[in-house]
One Martini backbone bead per residue (centre of mass of N, CA, C, O) as a GRO file, in nm:
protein
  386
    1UNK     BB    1  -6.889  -3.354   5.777
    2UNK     BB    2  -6.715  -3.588   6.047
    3UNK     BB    3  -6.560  -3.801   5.851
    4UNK     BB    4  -6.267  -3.824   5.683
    5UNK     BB    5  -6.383  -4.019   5.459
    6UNK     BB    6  -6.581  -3.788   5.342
    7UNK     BB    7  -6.387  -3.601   5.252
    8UNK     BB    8  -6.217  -3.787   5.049
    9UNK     BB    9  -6.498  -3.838   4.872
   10UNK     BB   10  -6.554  -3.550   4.815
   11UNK     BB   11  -6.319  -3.536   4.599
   12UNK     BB   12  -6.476  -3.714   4.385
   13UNK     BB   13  -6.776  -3.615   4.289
   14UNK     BB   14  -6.710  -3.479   3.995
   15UNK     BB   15  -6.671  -3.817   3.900
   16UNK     BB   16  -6.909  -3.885   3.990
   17UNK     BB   17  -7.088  -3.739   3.799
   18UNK     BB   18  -6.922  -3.825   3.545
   19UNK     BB   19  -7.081  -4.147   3.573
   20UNK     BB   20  -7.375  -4.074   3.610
   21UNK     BB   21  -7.437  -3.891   3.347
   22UNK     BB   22  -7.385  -4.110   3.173
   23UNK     BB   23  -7.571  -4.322   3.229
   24UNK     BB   24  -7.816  -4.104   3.221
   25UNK     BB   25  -7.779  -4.099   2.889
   26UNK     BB   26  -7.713  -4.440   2.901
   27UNK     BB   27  -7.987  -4.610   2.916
   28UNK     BB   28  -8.156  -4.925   3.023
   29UNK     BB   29  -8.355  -5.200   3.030
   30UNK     BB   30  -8.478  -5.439   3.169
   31UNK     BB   31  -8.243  -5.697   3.090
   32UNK     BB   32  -8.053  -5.469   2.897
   33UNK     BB   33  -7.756  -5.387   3.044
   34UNK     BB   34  -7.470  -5.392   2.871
   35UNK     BB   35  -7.333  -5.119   2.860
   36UNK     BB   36  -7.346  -5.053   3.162
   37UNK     BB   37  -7.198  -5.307   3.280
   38UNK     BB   38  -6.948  -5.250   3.118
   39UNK     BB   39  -6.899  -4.980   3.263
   40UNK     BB   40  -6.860  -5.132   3.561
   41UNK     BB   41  -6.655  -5.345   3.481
   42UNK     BB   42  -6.411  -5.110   3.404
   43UNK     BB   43  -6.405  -4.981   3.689
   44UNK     BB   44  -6.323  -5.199   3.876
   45UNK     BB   45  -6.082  -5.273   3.753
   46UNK     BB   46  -5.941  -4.999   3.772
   47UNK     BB   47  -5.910  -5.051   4.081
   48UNK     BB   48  -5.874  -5.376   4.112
   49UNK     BB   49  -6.076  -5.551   4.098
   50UNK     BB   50  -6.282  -5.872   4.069
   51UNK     BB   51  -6.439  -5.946   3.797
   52UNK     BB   52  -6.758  -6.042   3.777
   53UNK     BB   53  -6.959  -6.155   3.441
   54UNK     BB   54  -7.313  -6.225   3.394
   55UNK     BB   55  -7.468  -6.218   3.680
   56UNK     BB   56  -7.796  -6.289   3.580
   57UNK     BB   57  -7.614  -6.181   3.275
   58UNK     BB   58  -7.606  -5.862   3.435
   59UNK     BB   59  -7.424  -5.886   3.625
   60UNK     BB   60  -7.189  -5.773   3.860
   61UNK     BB   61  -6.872  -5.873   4.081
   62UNK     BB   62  -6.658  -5.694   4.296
   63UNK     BB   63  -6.365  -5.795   4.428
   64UNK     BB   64  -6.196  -5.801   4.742
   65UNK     BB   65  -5.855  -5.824   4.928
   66UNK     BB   66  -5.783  -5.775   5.278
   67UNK     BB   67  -5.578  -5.934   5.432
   68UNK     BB   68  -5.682  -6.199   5.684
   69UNK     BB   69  -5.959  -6.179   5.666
   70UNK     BB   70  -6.272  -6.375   5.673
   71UNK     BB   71  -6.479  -6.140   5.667
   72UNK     BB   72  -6.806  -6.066   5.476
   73UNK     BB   73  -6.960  -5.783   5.217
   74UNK     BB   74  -7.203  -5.677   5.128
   75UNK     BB   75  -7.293  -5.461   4.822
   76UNK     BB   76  -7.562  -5.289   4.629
   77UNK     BB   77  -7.692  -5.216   4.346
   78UNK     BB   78  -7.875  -5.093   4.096
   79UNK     BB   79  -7.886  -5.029   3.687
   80UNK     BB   80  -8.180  -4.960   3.577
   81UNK     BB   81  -8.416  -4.842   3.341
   82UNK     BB   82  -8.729  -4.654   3.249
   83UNK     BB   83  -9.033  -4.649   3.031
   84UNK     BB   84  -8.967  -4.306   3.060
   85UNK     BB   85  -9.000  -3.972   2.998
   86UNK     BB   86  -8.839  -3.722   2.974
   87UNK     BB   87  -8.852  -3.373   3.095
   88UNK     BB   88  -8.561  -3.265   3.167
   89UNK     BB   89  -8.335  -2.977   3.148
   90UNK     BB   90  -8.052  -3.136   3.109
   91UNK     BB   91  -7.711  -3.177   3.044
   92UNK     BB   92  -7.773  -3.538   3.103
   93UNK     BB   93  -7.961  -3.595   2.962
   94UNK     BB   94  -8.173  -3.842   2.768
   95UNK     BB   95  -8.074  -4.030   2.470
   96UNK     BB   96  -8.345  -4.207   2.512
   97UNK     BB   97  -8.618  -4.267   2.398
   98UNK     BB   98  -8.852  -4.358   2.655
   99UNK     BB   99  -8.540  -4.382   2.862
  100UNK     BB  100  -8.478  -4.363   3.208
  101UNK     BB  101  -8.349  -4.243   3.516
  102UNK     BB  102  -8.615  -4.232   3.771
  103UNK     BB  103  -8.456  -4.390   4.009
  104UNK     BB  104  -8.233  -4.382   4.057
  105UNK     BB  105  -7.972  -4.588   3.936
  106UNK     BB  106  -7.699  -4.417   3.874
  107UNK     BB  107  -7.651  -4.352   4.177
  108UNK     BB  108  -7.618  -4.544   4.317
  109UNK     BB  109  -7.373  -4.678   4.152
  110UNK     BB  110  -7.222  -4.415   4.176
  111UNK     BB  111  -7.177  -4.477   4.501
  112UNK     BB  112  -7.055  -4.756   4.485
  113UNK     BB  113  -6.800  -4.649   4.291
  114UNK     BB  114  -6.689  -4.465   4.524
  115UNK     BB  115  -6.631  -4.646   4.727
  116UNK     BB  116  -6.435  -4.845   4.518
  117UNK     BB  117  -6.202  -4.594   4.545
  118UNK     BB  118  -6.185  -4.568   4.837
  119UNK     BB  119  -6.101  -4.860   4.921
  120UNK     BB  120  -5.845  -4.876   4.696
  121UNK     BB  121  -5.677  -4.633   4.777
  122UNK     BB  122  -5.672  -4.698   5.131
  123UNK     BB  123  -5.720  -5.075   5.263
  124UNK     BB  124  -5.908  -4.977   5.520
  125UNK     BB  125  -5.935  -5.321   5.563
  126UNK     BB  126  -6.009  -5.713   5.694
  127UNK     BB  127  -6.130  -5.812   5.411
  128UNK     BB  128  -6.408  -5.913   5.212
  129UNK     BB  129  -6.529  -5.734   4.922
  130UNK     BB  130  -6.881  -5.733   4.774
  131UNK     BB  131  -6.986  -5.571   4.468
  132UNK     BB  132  -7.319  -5.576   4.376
  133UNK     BB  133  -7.452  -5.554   4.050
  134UNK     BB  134  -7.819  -5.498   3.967
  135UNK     BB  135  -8.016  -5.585   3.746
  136UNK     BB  136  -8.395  -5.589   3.700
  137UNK     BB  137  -8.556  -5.445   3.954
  138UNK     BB  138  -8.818  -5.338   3.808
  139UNK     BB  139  -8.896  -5.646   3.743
  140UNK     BB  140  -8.795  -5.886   3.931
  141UNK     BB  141  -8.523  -6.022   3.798
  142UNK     BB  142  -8.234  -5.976   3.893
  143UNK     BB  143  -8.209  -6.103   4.205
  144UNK     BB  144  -8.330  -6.383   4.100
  145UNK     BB  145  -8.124  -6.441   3.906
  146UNK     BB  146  -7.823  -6.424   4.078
  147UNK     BB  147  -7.916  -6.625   4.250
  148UNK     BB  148  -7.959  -6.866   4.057
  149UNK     BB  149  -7.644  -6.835   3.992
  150UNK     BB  150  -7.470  -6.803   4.240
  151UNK     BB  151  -7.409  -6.541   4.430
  152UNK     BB  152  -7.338  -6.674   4.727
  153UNK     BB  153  -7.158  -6.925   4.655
  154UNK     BB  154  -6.962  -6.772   4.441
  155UNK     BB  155  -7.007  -6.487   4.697
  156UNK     BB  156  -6.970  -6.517   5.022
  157UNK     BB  157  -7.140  -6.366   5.278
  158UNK     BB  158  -7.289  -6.227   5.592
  159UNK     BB  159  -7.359  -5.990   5.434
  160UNK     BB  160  -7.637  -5.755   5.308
  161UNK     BB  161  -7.641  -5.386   5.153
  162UNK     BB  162  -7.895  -5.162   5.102
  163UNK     BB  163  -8.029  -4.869   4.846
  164UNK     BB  164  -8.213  -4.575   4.876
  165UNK     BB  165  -8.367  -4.326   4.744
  166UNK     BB  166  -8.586  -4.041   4.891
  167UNK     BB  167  -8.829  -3.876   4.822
  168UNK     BB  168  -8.951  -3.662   5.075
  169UNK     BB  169  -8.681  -3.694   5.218
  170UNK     BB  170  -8.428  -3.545   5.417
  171UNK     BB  171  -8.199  -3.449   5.307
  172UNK     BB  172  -7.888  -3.665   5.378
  173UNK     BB  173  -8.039  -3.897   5.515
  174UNK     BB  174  -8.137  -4.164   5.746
  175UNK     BB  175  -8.356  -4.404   5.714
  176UNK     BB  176  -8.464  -4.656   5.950
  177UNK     BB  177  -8.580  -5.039   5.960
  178UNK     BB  178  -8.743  -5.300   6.102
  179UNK     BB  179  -8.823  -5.555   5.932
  180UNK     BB  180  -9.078  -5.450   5.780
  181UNK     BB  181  -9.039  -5.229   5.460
  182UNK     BB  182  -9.166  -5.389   5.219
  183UNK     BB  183  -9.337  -5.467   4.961
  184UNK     BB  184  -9.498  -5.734   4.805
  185UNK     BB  185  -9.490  -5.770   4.449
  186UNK     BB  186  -9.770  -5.846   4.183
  187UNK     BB  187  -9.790  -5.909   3.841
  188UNK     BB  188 -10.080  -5.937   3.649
  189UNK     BB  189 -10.253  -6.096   3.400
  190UNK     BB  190 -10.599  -6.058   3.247
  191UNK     BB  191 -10.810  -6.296   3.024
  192UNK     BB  192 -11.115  -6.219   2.859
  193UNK     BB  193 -11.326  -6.424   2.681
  194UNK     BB  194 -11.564  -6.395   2.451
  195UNK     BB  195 -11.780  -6.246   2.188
  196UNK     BB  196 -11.830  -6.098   1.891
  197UNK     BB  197 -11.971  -5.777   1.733
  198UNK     BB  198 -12.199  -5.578   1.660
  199UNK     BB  199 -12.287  -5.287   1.864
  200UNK     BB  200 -12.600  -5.334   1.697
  201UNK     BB  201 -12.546  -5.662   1.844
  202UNK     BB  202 -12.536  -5.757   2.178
  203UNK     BB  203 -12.668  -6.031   2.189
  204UNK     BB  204 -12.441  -6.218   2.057
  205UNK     BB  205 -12.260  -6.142   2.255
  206UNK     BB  206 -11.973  -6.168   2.460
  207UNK     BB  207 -11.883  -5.893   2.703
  208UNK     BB  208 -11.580  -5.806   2.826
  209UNK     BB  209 -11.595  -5.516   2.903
  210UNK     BB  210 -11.798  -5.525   3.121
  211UNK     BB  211 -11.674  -5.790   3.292
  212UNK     BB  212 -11.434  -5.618   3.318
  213UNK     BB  213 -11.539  -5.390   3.480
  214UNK     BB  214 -11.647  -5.518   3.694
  215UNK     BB  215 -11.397  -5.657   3.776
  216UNK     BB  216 -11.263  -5.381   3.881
  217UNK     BB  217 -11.483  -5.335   4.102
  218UNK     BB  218 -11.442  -5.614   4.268
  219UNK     BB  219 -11.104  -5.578   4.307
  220UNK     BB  220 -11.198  -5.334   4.525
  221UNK     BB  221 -11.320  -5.496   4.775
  222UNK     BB  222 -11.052  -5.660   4.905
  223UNK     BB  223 -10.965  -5.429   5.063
  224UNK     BB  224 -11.234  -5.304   5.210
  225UNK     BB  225 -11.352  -5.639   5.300
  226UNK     BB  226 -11.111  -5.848   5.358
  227UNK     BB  227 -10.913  -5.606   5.470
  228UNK     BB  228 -10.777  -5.488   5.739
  229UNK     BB  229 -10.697  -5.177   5.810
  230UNK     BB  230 -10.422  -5.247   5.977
  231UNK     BB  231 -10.354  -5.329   5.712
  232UNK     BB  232 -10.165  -5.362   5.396
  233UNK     BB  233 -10.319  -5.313   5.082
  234UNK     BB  234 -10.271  -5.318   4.719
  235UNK     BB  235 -10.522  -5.250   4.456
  236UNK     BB  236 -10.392  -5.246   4.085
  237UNK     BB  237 -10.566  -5.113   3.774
  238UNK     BB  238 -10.367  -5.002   3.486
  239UNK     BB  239 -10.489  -5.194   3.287
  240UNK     BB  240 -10.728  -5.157   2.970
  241UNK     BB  241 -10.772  -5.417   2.729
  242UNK     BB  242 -10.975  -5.304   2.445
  243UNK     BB  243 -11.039  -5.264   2.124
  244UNK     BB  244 -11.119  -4.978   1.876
  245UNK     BB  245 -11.413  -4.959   1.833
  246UNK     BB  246 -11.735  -4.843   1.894
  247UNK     BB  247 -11.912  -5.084   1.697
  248UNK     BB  248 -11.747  -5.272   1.865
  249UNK     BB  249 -11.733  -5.585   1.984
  250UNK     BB  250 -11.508  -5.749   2.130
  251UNK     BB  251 -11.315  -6.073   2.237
  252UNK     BB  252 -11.103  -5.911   2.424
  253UNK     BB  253 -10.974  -5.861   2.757
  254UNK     BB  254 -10.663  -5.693   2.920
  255UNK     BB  255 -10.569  -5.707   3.260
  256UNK     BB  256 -10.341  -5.502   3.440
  257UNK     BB  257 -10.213  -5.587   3.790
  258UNK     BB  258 -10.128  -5.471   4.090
  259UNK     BB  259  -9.964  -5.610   4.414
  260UNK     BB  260  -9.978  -5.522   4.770
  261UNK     BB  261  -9.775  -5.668   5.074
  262UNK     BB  262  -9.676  -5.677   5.378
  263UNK     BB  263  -9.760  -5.951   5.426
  264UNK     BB  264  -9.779  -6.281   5.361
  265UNK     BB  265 -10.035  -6.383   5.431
  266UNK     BB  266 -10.206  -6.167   5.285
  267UNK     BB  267 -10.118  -6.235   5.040
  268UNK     BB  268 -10.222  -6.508   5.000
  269UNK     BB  269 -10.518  -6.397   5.059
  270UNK     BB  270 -10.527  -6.167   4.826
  271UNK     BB  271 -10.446  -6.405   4.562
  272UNK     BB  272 -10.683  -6.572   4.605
  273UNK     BB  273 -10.937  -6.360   4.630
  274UNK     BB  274 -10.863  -6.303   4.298
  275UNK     BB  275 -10.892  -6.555   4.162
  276UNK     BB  276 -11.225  -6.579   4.276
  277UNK     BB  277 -11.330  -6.332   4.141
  278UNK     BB  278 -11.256  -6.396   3.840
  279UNK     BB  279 -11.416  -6.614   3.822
  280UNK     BB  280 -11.706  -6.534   3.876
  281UNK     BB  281 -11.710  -6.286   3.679
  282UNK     BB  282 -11.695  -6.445   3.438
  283UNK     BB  283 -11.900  -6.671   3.488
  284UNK     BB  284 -12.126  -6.428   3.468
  285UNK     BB  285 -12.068  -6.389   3.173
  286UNK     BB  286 -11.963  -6.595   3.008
  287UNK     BB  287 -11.615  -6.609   3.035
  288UNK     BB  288 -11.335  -6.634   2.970
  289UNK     BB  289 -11.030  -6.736   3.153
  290UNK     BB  290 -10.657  -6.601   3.221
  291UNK     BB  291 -10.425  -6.602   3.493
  292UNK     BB  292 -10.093  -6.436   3.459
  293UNK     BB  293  -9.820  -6.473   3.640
  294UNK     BB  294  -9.583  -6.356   3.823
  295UNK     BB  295  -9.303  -6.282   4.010
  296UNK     BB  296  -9.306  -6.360   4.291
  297UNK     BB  297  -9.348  -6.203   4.570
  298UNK     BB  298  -9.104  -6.013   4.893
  299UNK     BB  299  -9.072  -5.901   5.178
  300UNK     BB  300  -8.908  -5.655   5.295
  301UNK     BB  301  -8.624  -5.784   5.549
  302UNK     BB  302  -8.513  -5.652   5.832
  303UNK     BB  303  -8.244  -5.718   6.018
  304UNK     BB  304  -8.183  -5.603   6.331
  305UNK     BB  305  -7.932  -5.617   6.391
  306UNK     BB  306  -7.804  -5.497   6.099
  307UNK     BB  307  -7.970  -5.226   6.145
  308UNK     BB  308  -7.849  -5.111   6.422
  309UNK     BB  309  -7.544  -5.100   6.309
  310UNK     BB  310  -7.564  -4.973   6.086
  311UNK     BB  311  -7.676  -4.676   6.234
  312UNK     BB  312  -7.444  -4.643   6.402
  313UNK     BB  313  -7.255  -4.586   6.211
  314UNK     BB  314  -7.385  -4.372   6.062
  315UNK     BB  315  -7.360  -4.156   6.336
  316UNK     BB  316  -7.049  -4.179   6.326
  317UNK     BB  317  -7.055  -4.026   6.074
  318UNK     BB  318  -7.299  -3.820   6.038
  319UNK     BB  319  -7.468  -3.793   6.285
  320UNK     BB  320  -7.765  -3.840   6.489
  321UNK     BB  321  -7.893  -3.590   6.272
  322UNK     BB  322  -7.862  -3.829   6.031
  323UNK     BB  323  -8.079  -4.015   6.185
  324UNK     BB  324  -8.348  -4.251   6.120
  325UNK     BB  325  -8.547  -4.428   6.308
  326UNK     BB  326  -8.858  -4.598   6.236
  327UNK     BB  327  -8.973  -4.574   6.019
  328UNK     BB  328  -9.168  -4.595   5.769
  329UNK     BB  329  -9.356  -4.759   5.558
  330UNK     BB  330  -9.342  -4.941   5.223
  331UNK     BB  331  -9.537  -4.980   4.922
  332UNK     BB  332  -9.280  -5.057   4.801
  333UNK     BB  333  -9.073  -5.206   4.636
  334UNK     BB  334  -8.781  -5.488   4.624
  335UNK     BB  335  -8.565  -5.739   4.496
  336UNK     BB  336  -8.409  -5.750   4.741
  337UNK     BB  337  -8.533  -5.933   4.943
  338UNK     BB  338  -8.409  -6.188   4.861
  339UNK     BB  339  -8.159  -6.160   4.942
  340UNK     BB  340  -8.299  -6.158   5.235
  341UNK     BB  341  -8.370  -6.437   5.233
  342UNK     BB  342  -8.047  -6.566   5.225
  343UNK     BB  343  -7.960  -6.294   5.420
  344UNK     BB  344  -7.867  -6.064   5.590
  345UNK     BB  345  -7.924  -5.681   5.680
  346UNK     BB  346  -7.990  -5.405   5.493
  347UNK     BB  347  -8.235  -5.131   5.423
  348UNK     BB  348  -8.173  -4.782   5.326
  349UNK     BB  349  -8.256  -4.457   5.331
  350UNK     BB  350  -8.179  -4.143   5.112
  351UNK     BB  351  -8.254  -3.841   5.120
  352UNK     BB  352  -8.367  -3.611   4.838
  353UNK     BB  353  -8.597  -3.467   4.891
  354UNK     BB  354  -8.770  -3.182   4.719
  355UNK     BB  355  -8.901  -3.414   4.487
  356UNK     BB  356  -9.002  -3.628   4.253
  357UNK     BB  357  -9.103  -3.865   4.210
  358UNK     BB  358  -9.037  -4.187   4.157
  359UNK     BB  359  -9.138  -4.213   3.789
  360UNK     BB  360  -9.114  -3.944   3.690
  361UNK     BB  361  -9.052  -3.736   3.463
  362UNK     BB  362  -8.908  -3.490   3.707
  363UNK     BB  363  -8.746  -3.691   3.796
  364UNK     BB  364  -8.433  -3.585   4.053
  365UNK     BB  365  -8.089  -3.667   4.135
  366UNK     BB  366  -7.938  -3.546   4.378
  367UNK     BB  367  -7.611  -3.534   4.394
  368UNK     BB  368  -7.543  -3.417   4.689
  369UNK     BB  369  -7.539  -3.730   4.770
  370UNK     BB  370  -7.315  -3.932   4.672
  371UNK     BB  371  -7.083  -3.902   4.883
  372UNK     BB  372  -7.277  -4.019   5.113
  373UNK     BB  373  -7.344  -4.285   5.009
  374UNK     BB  374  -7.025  -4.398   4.994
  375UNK     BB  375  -6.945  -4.359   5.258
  376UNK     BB  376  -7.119  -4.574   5.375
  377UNK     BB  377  -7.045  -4.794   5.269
  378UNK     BB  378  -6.742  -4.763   5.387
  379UNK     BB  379  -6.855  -4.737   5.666
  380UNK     BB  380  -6.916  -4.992   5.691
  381UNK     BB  381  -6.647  -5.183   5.574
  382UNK     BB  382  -6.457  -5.046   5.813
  383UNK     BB  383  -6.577  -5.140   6.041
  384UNK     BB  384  -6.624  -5.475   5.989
  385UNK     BB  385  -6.355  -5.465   5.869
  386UNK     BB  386  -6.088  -5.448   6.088
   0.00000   0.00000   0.00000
């Protein structure tokens, strides 16, 4: 670490991993996160922040405001985890069956709240801090959730900016990338209703399962035909839902896919193919369906002026060996977007190592980038309100 205030939010470490760990062990999912809420929005009161809470349901935003300074900066965290059964041998393992923090958003919180006991401490920097925290990201719900509840007309920035870990990427390094940088995801759900059968009479029957099946591999020609090559698009069937018994022929039957997209356009255009592709493949067996769309996806998009400040920043506080600039995109998504749609900004990637990949049920957040990511609030804060 080489610059001073590194040292002094190290010298907090220990409280934040204890801060981490209780979150750790009582996950929440989204838009389900009241006990969370409640935990972050009493740590920044004790810090001396003004707290507004239930922004967006479960959002909290904690404003401070030091000196005569005009200008203010966002900082975001998400703070909800996932319905995967955690496997790790922890002693602050989750304690709740079946649900577990296991893309780091405990950490992630944990960073941003070391972050404002660092500069409630200070009060190093002259103007406003708006820290964000928000409920339901890996649903794709809490940041669109804020934004219409007036997260920016009620608490004003000149920009926001996030922050994911991420494994396979350098421990403790920055990553930074301008433009497109994480694709737009839509997940819907296709029903198709057939007609049902005893298994050893399908001439009665319009059988979903074939329909389905076809379905299956027809929209996986959408991507290998119809987008170039040089573009990014995948097309995921996840789920496959119809039937119980093997002499039975389904009435109905229920396709979960997920879809990611890098370009606005290409989206557009691989969501209409995805239409076409469900109407013929029903209408040529038989079957009636039904495509139930969820909350529109969205392209996030890191502003080059931003990303290349926040970058300058990492360098002079990290040195310049712990900085990636023009990194690859990634086909994961991120409901920061949104708030990108609104403000400028920057969402920059810190190096987890070499643990398992986030959702996975062995991944594990390394406590050792903590005080980085802190750092990194920090010094954004301190650059840009001086």
């Amino acid at each position: 670490m080489k610059n001073p205030l590194t040292a002094q939010i190290k010298d907090s470490h220990d409280e934040m991993k204890s801060w981490m760990n209780h979150m750790h062990q009582h996950p929440e999912l989204s838009m389900k996160e009241a006990e969370t809420a409640q935990f972050i929005a009493e740590k920044m009161k004790s810090f001396g922040f003004e707290v507004a809470e239930g922004i967006g349901k479960y959002g909290v935003v904690a404003s401070v405001k030091n000196g005569e300074g005009t200008k203010s900066i966002g900082l975001r965290a998400d703070f909800d985890a996932l319905p995967i059964q955690e496997v790790n041998d922890l002693s602050y393992k989750s304690k709740k069956e079946g649900v577990a923090h296991l893309c780091g958003h405990d950490g992630h919180t944990t960073m941003l709240l070391g972050a404002a006991k660092y500069l409630a401490e200070t009060n190093n920097f002259n103007g406003t801090v708006r820290m964000i925290f928000q409920p339901g990201e890996e649903t794709m719900e809490g940041g669109p959730a804020m934004i219409q509840d007036g997260l920016f007309e009620k608490f004003p920035v000149d920009a926001v900016y996030g922050m994911h870990n991420m494994p396979g990427l350098e421990k403790g390094k920055f990553y930074f990338r301008e433009g497109e940088t994480m694709a737009a995801v839509d997940n819907w759900e296709i029903e198709l209703t057939g007609k049902g059968s005893h298994g050893s009479m399908p001439e009665l029957s319009i059988d979903p399962v074939v329909c389905g099946s076809s379905l299956v591999m027809a929209l996986q020609t959408i991507v290998s035909r119809n987008v170039s090559p040089w573009q990014n698009s995948v097309i995921t069937i996840g789920a496959f839902l119809s039937g119980n018994a093997g002499n039975v022929i389904p009435a109905n039957a229920i396709l979960r896919i997920n879809i990611r997209n890098m370009d606005p356009e290409l989206r557009t255009k691989v969501l209409n193919r995805i239409r076409e592709v469900v109407k013929t493949q029903a209408e040529s067996y038989g079957c009636g369906y039904e495509i139930r769309e969820g909350i529109p996806g969205a392209v996030l998009v890191n502003t080059p002026e931003n990303t290349s400040w926040a970058a300058d920043v990492a360098r002079k506080t990290f040195g310049q060996e712990n900085v990636v600039y023009n990194m690859d995109p990634y086909m994961g998504s991120e409901d920061f977007a949104f708030m990108l749609q609104q403000k400028k900004g920057n969402y920059v990637m810190l190096g987890n190592g070499d643990t398992e990949m986030v959702h996975h049920p062995e991944y594990v957040f390394d406590q050792d980038i903590l005080p980085l990511g802190a750092a990194y609030w920090a010094a954004l804060v301190e650059n840009y309100l001086r």
